[in-house]
N, C-alpha and C positions, 0 to 999 in steps of 0.2 A: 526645917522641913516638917517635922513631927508637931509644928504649933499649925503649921498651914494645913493638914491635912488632918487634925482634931478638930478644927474651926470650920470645916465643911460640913455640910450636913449629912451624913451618914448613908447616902442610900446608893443603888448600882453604881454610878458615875463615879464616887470618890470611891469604891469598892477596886472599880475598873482603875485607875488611877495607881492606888496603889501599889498594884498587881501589875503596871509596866513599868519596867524598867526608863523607855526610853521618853517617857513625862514623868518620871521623876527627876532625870537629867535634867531637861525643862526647866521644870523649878528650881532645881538646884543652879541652875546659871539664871535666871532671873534674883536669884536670893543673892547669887556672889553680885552680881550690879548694885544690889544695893547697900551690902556693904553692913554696918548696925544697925541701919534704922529699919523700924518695924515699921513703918506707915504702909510701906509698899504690898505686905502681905493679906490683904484682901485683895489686890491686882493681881496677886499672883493664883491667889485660889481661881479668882475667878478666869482667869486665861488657863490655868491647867485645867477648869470643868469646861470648857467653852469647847478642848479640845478633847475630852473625854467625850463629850457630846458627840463630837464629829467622830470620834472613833465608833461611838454606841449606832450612828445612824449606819457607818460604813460598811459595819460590821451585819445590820441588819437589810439593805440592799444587796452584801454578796453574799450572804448569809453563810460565812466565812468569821471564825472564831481568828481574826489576824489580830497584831499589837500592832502600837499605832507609829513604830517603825516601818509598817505596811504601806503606808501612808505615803512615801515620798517615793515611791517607788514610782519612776513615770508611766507605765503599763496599766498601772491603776488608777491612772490621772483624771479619764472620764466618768471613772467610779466615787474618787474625791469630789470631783465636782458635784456631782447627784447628790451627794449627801451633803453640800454644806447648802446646796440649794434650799433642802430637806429641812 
């Protein structure tokens, strides 16, 4: 996990990332899928910033500092949506 998330480029999003818990899980089950091989680990970056995004937009429609455990929440479903529209 510490090579996927030095390999990102540094800015709010992989900040954002860091800083939850619940996409770190994320990668860390995408990492056990693959098992030793490294190939997969620019797929992984790029689906954990894909959803750092959708947190960063989420977050700026309800303008609501949530984690992106927030996210699955169905109450905030037509909120998810707007933002991946976004």
């Amino acid at each position: 996990m510490k090579g996927i998330l030095d390999s990102m480029t540094q800015d709010d999003i992989a900040l954002m990332i860091r800083n939850d818990d619940y996409m770190l899980r994320f990668g860390e089950h995408f990492i056990s899928k693959a098992g030793h091989n490294t190939h997969p680990q620019r797929y992984i970056a790029q689906k954990m910033r894909e959803l750092g995004r959708l947190l960063k937009e989420f977050r700026k429609i309800t303008q609501t500092p949530m984690a992106c455990f927030d996210l699955v929440n169905p109450v905030r479903f037509d909120k998810v949506i707007e933002a991946t529209k976004e």
